[in-house]
FIVEX-336950 format. One record per residue: residue number from 1; y negated, z negated, x negated of N, C-alpha, C in turn. Coordinates in steps of 0.1 Angstrom, whole numbers, plus 5000, padded with zeros to 4 digits. Layout:
FIVEX-336950
{NUM,{Y,Z,X},{Y,Z,X},{Y,Z,X}}
...
end
This chain:
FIVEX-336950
{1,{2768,6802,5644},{2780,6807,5647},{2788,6809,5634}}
{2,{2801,6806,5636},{2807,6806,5618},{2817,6820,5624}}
{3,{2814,6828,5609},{2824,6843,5604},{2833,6840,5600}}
{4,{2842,6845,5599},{2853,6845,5589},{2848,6857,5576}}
{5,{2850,6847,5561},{2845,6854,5553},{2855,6868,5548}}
{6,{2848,6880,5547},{2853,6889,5542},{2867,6887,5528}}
{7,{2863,6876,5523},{2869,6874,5510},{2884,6872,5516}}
{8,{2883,6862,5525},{2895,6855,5533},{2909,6868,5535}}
{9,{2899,6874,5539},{2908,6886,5544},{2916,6893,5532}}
{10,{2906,6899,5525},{2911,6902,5509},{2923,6893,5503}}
{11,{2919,6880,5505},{2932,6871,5497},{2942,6870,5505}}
{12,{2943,6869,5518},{2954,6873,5526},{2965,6885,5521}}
{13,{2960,6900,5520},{2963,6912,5521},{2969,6910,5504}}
{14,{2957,6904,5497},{2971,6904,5484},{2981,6896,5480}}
{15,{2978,6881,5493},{2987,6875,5490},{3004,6885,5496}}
{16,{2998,6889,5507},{3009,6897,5510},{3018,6912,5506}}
{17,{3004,6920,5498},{3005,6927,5482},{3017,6922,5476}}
{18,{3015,6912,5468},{3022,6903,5462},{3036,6896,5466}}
{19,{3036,6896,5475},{3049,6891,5478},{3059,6906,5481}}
{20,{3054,6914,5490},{3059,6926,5491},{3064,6932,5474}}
{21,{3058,6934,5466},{3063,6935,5452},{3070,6931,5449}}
{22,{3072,6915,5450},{3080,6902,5445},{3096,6910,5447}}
{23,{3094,6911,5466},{3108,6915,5472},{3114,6929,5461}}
{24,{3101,6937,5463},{3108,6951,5458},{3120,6949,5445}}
{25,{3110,6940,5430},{3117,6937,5419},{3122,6931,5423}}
{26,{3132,6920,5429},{3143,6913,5434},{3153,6926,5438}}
{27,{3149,6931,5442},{3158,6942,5445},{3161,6951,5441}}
{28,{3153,6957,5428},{3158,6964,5421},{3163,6961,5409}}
{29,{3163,6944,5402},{3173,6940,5394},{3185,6934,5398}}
{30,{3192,6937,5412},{3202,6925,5420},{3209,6934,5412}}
{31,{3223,6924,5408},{3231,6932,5400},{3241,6937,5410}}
{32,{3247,6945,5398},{3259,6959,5406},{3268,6950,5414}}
{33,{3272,6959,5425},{3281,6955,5432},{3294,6953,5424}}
{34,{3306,6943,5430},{3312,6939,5426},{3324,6943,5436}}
{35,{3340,6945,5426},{3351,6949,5437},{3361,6938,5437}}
{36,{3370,6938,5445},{3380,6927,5447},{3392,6931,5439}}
{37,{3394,6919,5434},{3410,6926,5424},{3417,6937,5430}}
{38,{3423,6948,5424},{3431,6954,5426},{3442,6959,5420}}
{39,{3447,6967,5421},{3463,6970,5412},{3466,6961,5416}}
{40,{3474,6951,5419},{3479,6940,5420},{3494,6938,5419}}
{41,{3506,6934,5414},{3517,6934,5414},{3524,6921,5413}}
{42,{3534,6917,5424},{3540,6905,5420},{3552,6907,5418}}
{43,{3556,6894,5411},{3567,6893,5403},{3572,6877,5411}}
{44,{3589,6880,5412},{3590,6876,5418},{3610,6868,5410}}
{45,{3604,6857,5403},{3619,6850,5396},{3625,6838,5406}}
{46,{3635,6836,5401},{3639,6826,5402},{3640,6808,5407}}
{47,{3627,6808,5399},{3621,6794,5402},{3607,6795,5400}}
{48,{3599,6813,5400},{3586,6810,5405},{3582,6826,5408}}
{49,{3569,6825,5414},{3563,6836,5422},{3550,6837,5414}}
{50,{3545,6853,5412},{3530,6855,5399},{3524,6868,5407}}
{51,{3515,6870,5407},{3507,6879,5405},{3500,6884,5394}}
{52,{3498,6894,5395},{3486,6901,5382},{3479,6914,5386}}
{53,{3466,6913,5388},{3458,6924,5391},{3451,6926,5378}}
{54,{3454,6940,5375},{3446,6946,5368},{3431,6956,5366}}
{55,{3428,6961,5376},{3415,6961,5378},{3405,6958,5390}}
{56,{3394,6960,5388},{3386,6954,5398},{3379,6942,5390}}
{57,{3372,6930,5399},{3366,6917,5392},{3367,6906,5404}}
{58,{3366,6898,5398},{3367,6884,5407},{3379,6878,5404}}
{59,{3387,6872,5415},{3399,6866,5411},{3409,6868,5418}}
{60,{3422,6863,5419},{3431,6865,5429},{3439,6854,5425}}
{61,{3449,6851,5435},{3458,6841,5432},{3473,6845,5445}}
{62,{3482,6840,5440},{3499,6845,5445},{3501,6837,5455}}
{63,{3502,6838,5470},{3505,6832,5483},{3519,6832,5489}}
{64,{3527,6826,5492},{3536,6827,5496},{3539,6815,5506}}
{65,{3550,6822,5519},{3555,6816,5527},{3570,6810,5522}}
{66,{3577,6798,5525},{3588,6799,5525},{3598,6788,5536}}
{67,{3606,6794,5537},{3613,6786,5549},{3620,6776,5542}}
{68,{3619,6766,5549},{3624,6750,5540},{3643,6751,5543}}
{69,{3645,6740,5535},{3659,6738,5526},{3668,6733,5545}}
{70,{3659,6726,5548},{3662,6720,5567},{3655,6728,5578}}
{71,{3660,6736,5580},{3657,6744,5594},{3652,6738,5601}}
{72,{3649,6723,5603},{3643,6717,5616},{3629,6712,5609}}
{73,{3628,6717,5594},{3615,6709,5587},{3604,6727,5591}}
{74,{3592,6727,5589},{3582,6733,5592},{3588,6744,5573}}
{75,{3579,6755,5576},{3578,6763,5565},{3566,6755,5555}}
{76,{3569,6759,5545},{3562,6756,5530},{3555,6765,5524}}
{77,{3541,6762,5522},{3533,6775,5518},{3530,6770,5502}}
{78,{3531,6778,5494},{3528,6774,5480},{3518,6784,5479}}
{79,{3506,6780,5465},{3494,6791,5463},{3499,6793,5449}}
{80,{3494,6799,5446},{3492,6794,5425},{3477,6794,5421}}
{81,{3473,6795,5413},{3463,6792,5406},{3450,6809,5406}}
{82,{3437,6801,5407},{3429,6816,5408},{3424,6818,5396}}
{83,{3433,6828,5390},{3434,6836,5382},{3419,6850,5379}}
{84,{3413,6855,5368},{3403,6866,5365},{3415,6875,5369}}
{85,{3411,6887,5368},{3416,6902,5365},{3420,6903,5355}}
{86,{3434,6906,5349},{3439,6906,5340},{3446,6896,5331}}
{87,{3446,6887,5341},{3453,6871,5343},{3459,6869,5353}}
{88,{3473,6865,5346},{3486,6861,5358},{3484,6849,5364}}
{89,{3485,6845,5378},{3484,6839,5391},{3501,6834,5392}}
{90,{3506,6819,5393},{3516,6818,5389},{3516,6803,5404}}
{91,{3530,6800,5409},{3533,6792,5414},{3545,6786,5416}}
{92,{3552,6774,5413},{3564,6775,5417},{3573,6778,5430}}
{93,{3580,6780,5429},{3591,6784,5441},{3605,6773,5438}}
{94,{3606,6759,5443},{3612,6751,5443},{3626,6756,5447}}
{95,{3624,6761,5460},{3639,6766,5464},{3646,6778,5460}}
{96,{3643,6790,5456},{3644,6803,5451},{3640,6811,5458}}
{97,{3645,6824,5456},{3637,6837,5459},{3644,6838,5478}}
{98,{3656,6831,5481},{3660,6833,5492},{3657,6826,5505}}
{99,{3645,6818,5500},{3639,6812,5512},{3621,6818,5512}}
{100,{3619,6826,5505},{3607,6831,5505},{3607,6839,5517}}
{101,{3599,6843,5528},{3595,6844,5537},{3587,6858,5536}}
{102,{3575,6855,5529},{3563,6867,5527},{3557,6861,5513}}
{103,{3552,6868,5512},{3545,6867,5500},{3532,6879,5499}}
{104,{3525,6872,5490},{3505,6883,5491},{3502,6881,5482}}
{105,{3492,6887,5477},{3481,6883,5475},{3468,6876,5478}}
{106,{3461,6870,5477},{3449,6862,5479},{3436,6868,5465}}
{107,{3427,6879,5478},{3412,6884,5462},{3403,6877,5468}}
{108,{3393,6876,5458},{3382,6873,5462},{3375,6880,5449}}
{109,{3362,6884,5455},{3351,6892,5447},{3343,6882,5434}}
end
């Protein structure tokens, strides 16, 4: 009749020892959480649209809606560029500030 040897069992329990640890240190070096840009302020000229957040981390970038030069054509969404924290987010605005629609922000962590 065949046993199952005692050892078997043993290397089981630390394989799983072992991994259970593995997880713990994974989880106690995950780094700090991280926040979405904030402060955010746009600026809003003539022939272009910016953003600029100043605190927080990740990035953001300047969104805007704008209603076209022909009322029968669809609206025009322009982005600008994804910008760090503490870096301006910039896009043009082809037609001016008087066909802009809405305008946002866009964070990401």
């Amino acid at each position: 009749m065949f046993m199952k040897s005692p050892s078997r069992k043993r290397g089981f329990a630390g394989a799983v020892a072992f991994a259970a640890a593995t997880a713990g240190i994974l989880l106690a070096t995950a780094p700090a959480a991280q926040a979405a840009p904030d402060d955010c302020t746009i600026f809003s000229g003539s022939s272009t649209l910016s953003s600029l957040c100043t605190s927080g981390t990740g990035q953001h970038r300047i969104h805007a809606v704008l209603n076209p030069l022909d009322p029968r054509l669809p609206q025009r969404i322009i982005l600008g560029n994804w910008a760090p924290v503490g870096q301006t987010s910039a896009a043009s605005n082809p037609w001016g500030a008087q066909y802009v629609v809405s305008v946002w922000v866009d964070r990401v962590d």
